[in-house]
C-alpha positions in Angstrom: 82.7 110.5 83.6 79.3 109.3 84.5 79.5 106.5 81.8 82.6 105.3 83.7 81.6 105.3 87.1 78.7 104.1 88.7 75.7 106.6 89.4 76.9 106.5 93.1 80.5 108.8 92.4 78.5 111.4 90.0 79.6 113.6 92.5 83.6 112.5 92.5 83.6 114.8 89.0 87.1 116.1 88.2 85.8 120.2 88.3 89.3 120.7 89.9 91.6 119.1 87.0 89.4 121.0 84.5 88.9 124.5 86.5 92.8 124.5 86.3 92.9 125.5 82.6 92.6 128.7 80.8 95.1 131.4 81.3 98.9 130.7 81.1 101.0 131.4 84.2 102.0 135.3 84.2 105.6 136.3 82.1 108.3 137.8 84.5 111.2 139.6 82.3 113.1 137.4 80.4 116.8 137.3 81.1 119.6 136.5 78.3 117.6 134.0 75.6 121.1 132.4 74.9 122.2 132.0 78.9 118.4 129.9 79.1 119.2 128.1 76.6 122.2 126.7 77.3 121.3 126.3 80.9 117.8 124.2 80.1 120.4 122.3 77.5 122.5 121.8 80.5 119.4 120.8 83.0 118.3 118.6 80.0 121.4 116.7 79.5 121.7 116.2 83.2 118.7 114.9 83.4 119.0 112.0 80.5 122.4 111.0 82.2 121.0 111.0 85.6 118.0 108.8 84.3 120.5 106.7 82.0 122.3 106.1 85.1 120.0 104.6 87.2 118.6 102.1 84.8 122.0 101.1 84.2 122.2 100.7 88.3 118.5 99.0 87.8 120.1 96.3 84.8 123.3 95.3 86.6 120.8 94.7 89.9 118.6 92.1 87.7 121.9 90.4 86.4 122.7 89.8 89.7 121.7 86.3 90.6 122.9 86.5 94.2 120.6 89.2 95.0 118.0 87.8 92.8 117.7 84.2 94.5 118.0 86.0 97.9 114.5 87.8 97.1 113.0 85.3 95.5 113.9 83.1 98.7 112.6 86.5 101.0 109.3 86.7 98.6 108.3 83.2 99.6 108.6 83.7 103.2 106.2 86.3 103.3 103.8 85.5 100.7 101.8 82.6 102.7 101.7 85.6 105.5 99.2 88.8 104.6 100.2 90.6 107.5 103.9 90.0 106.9 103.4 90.7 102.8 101.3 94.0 104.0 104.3 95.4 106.2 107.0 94.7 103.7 105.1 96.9 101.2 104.7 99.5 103.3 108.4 99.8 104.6 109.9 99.2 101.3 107.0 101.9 100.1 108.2 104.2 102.8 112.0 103.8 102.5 111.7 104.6 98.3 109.5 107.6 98.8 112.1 108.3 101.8 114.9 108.3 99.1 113.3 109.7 96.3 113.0 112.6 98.5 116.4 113.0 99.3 117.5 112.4 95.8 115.4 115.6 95.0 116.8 117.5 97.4 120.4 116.6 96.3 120.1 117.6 93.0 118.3 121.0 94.6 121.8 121.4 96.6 123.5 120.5 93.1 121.8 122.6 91.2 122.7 125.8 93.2 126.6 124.8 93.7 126.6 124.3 89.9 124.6 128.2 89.4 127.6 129.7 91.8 130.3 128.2 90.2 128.6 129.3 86.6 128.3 133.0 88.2 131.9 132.4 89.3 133.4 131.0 86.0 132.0 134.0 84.0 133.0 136.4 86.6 136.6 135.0 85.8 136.6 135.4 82.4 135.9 138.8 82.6 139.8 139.2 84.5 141.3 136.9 82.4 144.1 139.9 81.3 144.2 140.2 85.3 145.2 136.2 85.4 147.6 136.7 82.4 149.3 139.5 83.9 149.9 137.5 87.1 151.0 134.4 85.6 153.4 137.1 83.6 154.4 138.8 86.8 155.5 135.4 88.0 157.6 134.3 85.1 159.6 137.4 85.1 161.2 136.5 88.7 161.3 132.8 87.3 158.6 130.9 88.9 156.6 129.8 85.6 153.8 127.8 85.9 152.7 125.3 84.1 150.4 124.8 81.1 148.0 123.1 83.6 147.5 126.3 85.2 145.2 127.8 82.7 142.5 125.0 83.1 142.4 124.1 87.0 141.2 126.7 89.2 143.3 124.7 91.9 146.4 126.0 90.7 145.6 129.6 89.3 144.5 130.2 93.0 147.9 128.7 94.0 149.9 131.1 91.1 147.9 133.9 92.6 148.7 133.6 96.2 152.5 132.7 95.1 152.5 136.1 93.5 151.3 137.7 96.6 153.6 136.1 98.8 156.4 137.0 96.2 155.0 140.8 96.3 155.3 140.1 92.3 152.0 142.1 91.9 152.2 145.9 91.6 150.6 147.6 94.3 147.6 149.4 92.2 146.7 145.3 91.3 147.0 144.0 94.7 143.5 144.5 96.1 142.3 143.3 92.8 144.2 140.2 92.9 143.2 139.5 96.5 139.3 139.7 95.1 140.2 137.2 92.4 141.8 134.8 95.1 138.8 134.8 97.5 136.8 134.1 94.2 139.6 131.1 92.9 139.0 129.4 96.5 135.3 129.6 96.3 134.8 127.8 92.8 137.5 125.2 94.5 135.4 124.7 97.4 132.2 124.5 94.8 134.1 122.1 93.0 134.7 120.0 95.6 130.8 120.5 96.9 129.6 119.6 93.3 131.8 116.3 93.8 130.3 115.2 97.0 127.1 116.1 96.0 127.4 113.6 92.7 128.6 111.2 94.8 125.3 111.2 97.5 122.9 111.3 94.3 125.0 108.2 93.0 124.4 106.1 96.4 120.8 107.5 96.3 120.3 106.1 93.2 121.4 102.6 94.1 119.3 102.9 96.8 116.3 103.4 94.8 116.9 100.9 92.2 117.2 98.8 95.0 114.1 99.1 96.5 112.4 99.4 93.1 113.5 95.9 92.3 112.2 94.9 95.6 109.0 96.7 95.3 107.9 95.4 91.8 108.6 91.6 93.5 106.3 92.6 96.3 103.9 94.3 93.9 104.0 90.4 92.2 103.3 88.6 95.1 100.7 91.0 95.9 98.7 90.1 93.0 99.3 86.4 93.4 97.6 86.5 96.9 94.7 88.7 95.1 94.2 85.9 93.0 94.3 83.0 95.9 92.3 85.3 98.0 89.4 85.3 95.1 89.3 81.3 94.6 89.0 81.2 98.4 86.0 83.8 97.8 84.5 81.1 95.2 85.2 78.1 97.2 83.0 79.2 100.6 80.2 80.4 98.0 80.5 76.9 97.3 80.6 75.4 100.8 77.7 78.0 101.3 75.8 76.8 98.6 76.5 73.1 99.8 75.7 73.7 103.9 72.7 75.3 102.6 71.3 72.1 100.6 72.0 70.3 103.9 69.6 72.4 106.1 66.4 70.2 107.4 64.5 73.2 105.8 64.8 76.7 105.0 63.5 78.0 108.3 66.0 76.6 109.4 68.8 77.6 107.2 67.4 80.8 108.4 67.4 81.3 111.6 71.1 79.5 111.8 71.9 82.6 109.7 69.2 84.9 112.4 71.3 83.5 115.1 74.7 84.0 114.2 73.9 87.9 112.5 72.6 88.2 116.3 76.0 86.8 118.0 78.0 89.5 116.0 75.7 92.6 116.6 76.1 91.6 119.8 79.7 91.6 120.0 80.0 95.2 117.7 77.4 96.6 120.5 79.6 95.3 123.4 82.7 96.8 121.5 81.0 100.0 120.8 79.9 100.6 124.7 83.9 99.8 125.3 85.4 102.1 123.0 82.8 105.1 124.2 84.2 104.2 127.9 87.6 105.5 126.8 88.9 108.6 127.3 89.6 110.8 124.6 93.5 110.7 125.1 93.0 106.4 124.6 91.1 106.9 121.6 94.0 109.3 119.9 96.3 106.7 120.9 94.5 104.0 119.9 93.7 106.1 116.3 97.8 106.4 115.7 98.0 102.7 116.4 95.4 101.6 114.1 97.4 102.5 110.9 100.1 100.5 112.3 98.2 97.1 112.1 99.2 95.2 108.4 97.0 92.7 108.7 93.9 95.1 109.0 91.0 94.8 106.1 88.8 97.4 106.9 89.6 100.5 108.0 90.2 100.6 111.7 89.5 104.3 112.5 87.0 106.9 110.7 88.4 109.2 108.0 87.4 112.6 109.8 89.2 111.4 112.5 92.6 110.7 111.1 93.6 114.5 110.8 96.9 115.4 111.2 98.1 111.4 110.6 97.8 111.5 106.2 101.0 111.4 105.1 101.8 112.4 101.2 101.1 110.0 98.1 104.2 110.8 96.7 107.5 112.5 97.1 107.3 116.0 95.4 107.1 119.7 95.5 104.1 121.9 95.6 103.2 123.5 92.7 99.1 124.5 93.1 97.1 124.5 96.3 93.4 124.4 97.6 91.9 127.5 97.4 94.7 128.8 95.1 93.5 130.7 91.5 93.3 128.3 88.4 94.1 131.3 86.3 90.5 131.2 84.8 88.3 133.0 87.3 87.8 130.2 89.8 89.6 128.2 92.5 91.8 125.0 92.5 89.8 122.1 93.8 92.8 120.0 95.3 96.3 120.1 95.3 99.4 119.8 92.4 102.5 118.1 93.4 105.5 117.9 91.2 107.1 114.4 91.5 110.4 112.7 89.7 110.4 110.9 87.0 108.8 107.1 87.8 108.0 108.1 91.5 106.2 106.0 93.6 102.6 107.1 94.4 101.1 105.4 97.5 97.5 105.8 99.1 96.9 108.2 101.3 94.6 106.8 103.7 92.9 103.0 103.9 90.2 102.9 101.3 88.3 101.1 98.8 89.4 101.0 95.3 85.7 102.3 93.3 87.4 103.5 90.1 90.9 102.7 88.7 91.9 103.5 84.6 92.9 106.2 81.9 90.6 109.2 81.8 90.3 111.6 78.9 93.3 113.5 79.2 94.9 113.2 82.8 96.6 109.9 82.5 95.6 107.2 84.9 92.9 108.2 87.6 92.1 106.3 91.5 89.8 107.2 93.2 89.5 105.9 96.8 86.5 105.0 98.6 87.8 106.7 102.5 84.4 105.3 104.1 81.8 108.2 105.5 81.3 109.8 102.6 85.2 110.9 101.9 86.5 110.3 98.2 90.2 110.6 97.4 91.2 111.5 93.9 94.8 110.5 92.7 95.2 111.4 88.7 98.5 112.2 86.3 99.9 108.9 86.8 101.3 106.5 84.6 100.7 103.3 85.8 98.2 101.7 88.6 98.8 99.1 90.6 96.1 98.1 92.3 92.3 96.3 90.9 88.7 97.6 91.5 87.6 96.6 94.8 90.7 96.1 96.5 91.0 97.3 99.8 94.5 99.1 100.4 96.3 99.8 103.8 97.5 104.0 104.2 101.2 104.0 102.7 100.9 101.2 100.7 101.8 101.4 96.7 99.2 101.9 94.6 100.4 103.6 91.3 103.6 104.9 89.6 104.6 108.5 87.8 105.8 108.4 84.9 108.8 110.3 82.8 107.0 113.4 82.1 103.5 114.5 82.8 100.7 112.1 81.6 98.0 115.1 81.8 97.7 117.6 79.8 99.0 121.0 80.9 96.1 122.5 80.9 94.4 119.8 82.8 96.7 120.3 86.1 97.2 124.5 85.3 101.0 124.2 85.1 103.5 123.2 82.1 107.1 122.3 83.6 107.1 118.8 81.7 107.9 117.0 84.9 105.5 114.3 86.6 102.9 116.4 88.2 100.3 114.2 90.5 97.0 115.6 91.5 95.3 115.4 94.8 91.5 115.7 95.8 89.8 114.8 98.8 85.9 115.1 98.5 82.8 114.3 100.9 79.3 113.7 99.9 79.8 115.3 96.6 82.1 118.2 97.4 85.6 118.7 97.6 86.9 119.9 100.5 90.7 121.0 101.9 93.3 118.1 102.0 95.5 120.1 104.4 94.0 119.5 107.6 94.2 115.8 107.4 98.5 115.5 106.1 100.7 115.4 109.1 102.1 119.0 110.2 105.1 118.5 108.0 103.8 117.4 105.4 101.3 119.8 105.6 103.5 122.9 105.8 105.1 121.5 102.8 101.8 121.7 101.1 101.0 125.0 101.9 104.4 126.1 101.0 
């Protein structure tokens, strides 16, 4: 990695991605091989129409030319303004993530309606002579249902508290038959949960292809302003060059430079003896604050002192921890997140860009530049948006997941096949625990 980096990140080695191979993750007891398989099948399937869904929802957003004109017309407005291009990213950054979030935990809430009603359904085949000798108990005092009833659950519930009502059911089948009812009106109140649940994930959806659209026009004009930002770099190395050909002399040129070096460690010493006159409770505020300013090029507040203010790059679940075995004798280095397919991965804290591109085996790798001596280390992604250099602002977007995981599994110690992004904070050299510095949320999440 040396060869890729300058000799100044040595130290920012990826020990963590590679302590994380070696042994596989223990075997539990295997249930039925044929119930797996057809559920993964089913998990699979879901998956593909989920995804097929939104890019439809993604397509029919770019035909539109209504929406399309109205962005383009929005993207103008802001682009002249940094600070106004700056906090556009990072609410339509925050919103996505926001969404992408609750998009996961919908399909969660999905997943376990569609488990019950799976237990429920099988649990009803076994008393399918019970349902038969209802629905024949019915017919013989001339109530016959129709053929309907042997596919919706609606109305074998309603054929089964008929018979009740109707005393049709002998009296050695009654308490079974009342079991059977409360399990009929618990996969129709699953079915209708399942239902409702599609329908959130669908507006979820159009949320995020929403935003996406929005982002990757923001994402545009971000690179645009880049580029204007480096010919205004060129053109006042030019005017420097110039003013310096004009000086009487180069004492001169000199001490011009002498005296206005002087003015501004003047000013930073002033500001310095003003921000050590505050009181401790100004200074937190005044720390919170900082991260809300767009327009900000430097970091306005020291990394060790933004603990407890870090939120998450990405939307995800927690699948390896600091501190936690790697499953080869040693310790994991950072932290594994699970993430959805093509989420958004944003920077943790304001930072330098030192190193952004494909390494060996774990897809793309960022690695952030904190100030004091703190790295961060962002790898598994698929794409990255930002240049070497660039200065980006906490929450804004610097990279994107991909559809599975771009690392190997033995590079991030697990093997589910979904997006996994890994996390490492580091100072002078070593890497230290990420937890203390995510919000307390975020960081119980982390710690699971």
């Amino acid at each position: 990695m040396s060869s890729l980096i300058r000799p100044g990140l040595r130290g920012l080695c990826l020990a963590a991605l590679l302590a994380t191979s070696g042994a596989a993750l223990a075997q539990t007891p295997q249930p039925d091989p044929e119930a797996l398989q057809r559920e993964a099948m089913q998990k699979l399937v879901e998956k593909q129409a989920r995804e097929s869904e939104l890019k439809a929802i993604e397509q029919r957003l770019a035909g539109n030319t209504e929406a399309r004109a109205a962005l383009e017309k929005e993207m103008a407005a802001i682009r002249a303004d940094r600070a106004a291009l700056n906090k556009a990213l990072l609410d339509t950054t925050a919103r996505t993530q926001a969404a992408e979030e609750r998009l996961g935990a919908l399909e969660t809430r999905l997943a376990l309606l569609q488990s019950s009603e799976t237990a429920i359904r099988r649990s009803l085949d076994g008393r399918r002579n019970l349902i038969a000798e209802v629905l024949a108990a019915l017919q013989r005092i001339g109530r016959r249902p129709p053929p309907a009833v042997l596919v919706r659950p609606e109305d074998i519930l309603e054929a089964v508290r008929a018979s009740m009502l109707l005393g049709a059911v002998v009296p050695d089948l009654r308490q079974e038959v009342e079991i059977l009812g409360t399990d009929l009106a618990e996969l129709v109140r699953l079915r209708n949960g399942i239902a409702t649940e599609k329908g959130r994930i669908g507006t979820e959806m159009e949320q995020i292809a929403g935003e996406r659209q929005r982002l990757a026009s923001l994402i545009e004009a971000r690179r645009e302003r880049e580029a204007n930002a480096a010919r205004d770099v060129e053109q006042q190395a030019a005017l420097g060059k110039e003013l310096a050909g004009q000086a009487r002399s180069m004492r001169d040129f000199v001490e011009k430079i002498e005296k206005e070096i002087s003015v501004a460690n003047k000013a930073a010493d002033a500001a310095r003896q003003a921000i050590e006159q505050e009181t401790r409770e100004q200074r937190e505020r005044m720390t919170a604050l900082a991260f809300k300013d767009p327009a900000r090029l430097a970091p306005k507040i020291a990394f060790a002192e933004a603990k407890g203010l870090l939120s998450l790059p990405a939307a995800g679940s927690r699948l390896r921890g600091f501190g936690d075995p790697d499953g080869a004798g040693g310790t994991i280095r950072g932290i594994s997140l699970e993430t959805r397919a093509n989420a958004l991965v944003s920077a943790p804290s304001d930072a330098w860009v030192v190193y952004a591109g494909p390494f060996r085996s774990f897809g793309q790798l960022l690695i952030l530049n904190a100030g004091g001596g703190y790295y961060i280390l962002l790898a598994g992604m698929q794409r990255i948006d930002v240049a070497l250099n660039q200065f980006v602002l906490a929450g804004e977007p610097v990279a994107t997941m991909g559809e599975t995981s771009e690392a190997a599994a033995t590079t991030v110690g697990v093997g589910t096949g979904q997006p996994v992004l890994y996390i490492e904070f580091r100072k002078d050299g070593v890497s230290i625990d990420p937890t203390p510095w995510w919000t307390k949320s975020q960081g119980e999440k982390v710690r699971g």
